[in-house]
C-alpha positions as CSV (number, residue, x, y, z in Angstrom):
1,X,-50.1,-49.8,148.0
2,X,-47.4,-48.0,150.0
3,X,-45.1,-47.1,147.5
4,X,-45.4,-43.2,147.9
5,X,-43.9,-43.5,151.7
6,X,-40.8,-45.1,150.3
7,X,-40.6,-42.6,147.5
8,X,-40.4,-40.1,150.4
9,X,-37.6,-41.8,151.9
10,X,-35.6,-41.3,148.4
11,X,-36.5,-37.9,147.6
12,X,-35.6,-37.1,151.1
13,X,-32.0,-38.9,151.1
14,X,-31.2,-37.0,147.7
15,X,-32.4,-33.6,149.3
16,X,-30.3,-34.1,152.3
17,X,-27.1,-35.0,150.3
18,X,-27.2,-31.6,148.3
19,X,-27.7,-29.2,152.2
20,X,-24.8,-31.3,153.4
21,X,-22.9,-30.4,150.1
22,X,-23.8,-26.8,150.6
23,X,-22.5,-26.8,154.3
24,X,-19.2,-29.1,153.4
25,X,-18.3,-28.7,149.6
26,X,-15.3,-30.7,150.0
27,X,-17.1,-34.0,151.8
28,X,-20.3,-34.2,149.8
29,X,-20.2,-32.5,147.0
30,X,-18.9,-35.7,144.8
31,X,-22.2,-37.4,145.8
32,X,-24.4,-34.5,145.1
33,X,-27.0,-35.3,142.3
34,X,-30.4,-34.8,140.8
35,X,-33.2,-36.7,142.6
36,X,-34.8,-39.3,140.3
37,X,-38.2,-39.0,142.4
38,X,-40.1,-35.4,141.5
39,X,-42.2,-33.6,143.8
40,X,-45.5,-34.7,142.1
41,X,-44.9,-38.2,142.5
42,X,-44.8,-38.1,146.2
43,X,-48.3,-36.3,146.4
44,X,-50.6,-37.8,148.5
45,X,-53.8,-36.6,148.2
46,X,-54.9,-39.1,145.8
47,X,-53.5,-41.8,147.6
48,X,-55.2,-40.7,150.5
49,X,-58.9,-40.6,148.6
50,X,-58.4,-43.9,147.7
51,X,-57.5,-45.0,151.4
52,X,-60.8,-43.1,152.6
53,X,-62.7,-45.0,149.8
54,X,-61.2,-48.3,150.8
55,X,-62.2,-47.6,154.7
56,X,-65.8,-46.1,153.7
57,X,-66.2,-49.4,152.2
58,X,-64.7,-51.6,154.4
59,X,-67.0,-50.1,156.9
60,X,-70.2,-50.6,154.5
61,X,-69.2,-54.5,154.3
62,X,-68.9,-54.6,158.3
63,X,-71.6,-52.5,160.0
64,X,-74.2,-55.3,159.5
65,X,-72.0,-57.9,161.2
66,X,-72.2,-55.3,164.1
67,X,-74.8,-56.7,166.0
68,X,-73.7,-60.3,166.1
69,X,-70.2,-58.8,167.4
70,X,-72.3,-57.0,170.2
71,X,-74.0,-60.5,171.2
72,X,-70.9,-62.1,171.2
73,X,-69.2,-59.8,173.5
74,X,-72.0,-59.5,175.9
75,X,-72.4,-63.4,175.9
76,X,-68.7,-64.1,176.7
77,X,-68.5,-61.5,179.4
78,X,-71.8,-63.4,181.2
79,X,-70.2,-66.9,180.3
80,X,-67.3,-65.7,181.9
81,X,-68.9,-64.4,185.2
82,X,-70.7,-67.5,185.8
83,X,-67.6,-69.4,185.6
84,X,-65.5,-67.0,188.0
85,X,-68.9,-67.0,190.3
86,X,-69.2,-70.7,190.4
87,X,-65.2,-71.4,190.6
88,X,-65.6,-69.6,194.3
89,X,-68.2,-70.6,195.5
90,X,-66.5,-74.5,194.9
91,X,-64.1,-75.7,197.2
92,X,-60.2,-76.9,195.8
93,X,-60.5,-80.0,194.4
94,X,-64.5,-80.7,193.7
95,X,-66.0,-80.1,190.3
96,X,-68.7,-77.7,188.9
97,X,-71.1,-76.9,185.9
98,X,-71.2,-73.8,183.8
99,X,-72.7,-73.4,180.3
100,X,-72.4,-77.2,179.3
101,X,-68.6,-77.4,180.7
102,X,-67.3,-79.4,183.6
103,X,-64.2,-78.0,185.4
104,X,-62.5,-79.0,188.8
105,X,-61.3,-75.8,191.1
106,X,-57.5,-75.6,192.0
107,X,-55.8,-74.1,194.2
108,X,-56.0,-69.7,193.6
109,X,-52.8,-68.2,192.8
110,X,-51.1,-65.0,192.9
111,X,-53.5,-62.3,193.9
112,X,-56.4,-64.5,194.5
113,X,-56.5,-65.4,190.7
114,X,-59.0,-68.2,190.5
115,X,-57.7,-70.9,188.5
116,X,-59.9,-73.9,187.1
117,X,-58.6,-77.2,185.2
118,X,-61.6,-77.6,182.1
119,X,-62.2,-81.3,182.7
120,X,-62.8,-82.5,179.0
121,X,-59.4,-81.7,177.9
122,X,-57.6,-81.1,181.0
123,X,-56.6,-77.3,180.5
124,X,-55.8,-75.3,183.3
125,X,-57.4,-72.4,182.9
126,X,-56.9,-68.6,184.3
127,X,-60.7,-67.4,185.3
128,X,-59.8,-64.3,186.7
129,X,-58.0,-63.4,183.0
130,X,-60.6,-64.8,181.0
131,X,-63.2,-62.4,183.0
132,X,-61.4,-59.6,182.8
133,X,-60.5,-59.8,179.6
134,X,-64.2,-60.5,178.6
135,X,-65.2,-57.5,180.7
136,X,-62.9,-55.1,178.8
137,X,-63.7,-56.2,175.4
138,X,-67.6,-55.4,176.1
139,X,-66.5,-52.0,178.2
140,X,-64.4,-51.2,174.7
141,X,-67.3,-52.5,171.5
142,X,-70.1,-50.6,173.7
143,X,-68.0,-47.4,174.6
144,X,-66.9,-47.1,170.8
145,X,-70.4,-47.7,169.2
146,X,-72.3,-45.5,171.5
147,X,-70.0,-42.4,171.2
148,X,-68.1,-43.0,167.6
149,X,-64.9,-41.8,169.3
150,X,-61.5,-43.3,168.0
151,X,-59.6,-46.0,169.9
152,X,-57.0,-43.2,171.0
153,X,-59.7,-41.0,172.3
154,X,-61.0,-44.0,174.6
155,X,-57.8,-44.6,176.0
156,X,-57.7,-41.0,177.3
157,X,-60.8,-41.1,178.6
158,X,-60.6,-40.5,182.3
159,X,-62.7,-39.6,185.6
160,X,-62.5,-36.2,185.3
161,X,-64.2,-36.3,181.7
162,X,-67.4,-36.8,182.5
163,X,-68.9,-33.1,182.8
164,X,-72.2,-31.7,184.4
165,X,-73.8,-29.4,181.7
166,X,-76.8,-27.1,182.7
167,X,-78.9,-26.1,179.9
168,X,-79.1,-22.2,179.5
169,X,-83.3,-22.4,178.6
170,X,-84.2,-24.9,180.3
171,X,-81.4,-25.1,183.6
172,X,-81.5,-29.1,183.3
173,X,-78.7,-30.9,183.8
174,X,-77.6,-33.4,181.2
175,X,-74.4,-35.6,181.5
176,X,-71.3,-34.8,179.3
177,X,-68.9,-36.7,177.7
178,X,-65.6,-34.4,177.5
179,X,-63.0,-35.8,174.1
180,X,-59.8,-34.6,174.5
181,X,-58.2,-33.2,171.1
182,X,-56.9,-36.3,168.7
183,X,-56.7,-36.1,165.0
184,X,-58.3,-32.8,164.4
185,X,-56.8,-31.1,167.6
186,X,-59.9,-30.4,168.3
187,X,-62.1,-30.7,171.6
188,X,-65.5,-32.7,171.8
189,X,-68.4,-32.8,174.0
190,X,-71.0,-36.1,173.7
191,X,-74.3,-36.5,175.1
192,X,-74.2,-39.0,177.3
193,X,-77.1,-41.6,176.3
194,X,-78.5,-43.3,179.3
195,X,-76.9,-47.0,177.5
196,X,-73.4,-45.3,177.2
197,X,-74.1,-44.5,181.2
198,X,-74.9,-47.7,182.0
199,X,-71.8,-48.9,180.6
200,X,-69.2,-46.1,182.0
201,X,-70.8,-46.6,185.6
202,X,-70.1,-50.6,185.0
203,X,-66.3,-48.9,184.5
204,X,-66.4,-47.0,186.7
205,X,-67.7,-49.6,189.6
206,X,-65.4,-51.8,188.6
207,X,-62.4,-49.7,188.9
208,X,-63.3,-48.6,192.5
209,X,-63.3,-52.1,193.6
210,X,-65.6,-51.1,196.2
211,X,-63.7,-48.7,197.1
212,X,-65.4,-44.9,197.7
213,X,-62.6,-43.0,195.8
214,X,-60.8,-44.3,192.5
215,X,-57.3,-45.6,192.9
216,X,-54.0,-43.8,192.0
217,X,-52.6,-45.8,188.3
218,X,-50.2,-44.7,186.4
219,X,-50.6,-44.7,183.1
220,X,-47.4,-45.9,180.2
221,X,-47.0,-44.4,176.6
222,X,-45.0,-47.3,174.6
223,X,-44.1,-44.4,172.5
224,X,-42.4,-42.6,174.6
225,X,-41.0,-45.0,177.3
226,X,-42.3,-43.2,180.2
227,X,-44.8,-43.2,182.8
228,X,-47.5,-40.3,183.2
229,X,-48.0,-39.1,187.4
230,X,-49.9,-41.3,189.0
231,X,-54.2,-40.0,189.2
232,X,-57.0,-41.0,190.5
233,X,-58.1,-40.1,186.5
234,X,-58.0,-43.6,184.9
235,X,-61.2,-45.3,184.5
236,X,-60.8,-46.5,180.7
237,X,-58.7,-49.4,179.5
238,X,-55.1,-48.9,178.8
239,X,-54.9,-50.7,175.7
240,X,-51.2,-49.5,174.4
241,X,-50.8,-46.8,176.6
């Protein structure tokens, strides 16, 4: 399905061996050839069509599992609150209920992470992880179906995108999701739906930590290597970044 890209690869080797013959006759020239692969045969536009009509598709066989996924997410983030709530309120060493399961607190670890063993199969078990990776993959499926943005665009989501727009007829103000540029370099503004608020403020809260200002993070681009200044900007997860 991918042949084309290593076509490129070819074309461009053979196309690089006749500049470096140009620039140094006397190293390269004996290697200097006509390139097997022809211009037409790398074009991509067809191959891209046929990726398009492959994700169109894709998407037509997916959207109506869409709701179940939402359920699912929402469910394991509440299953996974009610563990983490019942885990502290326990003492080390006594056993609790949640959901069906029966699990005995341990000792809390680094941090405060709140650790539980699940009795039927005696796994110890991270609570604090489980919840916060439960949170984050409800924050991500809601964010991404109420605005239609792409995952990169969610990652660079931050504090300071949320903008205060006043209507020019009517001098309302209406809450504004602010897309920084992506695949079409281009620069988006959402309507924020009162369920997408609901779910950024949940963000939001949680980020603060009950604090009154968002903390300084730093965010890191696995692309690059490097680590951005550190803001009080992040609110979104870092998935990759």
């Amino acid at each position: 399905m991918n042949f084309r890209g290593e076509l490129v690869f070819v074309r461009a080797f053979y196309q690089d061996i006749a500049r470096w013959a140009a620039d140094d006759p006397a190293r390269w020239a004996p290697w200097a050839a006509p390139c097997p692969v022809k211009a037409n045969e790398c074009a991509t536009k067809k191959c891209r069509s046929g990726v398009k009509s492959r994700m169109d598709q894709r998407t037509m066989t997916q959207l109506p599992l869409l709701p179940a996924l939402l359920r699912a997410v929402d469910r394991q983030r509440k299953d996974a609150e009610a563990r983490i709530t019942a885990a502290r309120a326990t003492p080390v060493g006594e056993r609790f209920l949640v959901a069906g399961e029966e699990f005995e607190r341990c000792r809390s670890g680094q941090a405060g992470r709140v650790y539980a063993t699940e009795v039927a199969v005696g796994r110890r078990r991270n609570l604090t992880h489980e919840e916060e990776a439960a949170f984050w993959s409800w924050a991500t499926a809601e964010v991404l179906r109420h605005t239609g943005i792409r995952i990169e665009e969610m990652l660079e989501l931050t504090h300071h995108s949320f903008i205060a727009y006043t209507l020019p007829t009517t001098g309302e103000v209406v809450p504004m999701l602010q897309v920084a540029p992506s695949k079409t370099d281009a620069e988006r503004l959402l309507l924020v739906s009162p369920e997408l608020a609901e779910v950024l403020t949940a963000v939001i809260y949680r980020v603060r930590a009950g604090d009154a200002a968002l903390p300084l993070v730093s965010a890191y681009d696995v692309f690059e290597q490097t680590w951005s200044p550190r803001s009080n900007a992040g609110t979104a997860p870092r998935t990759g970044r």
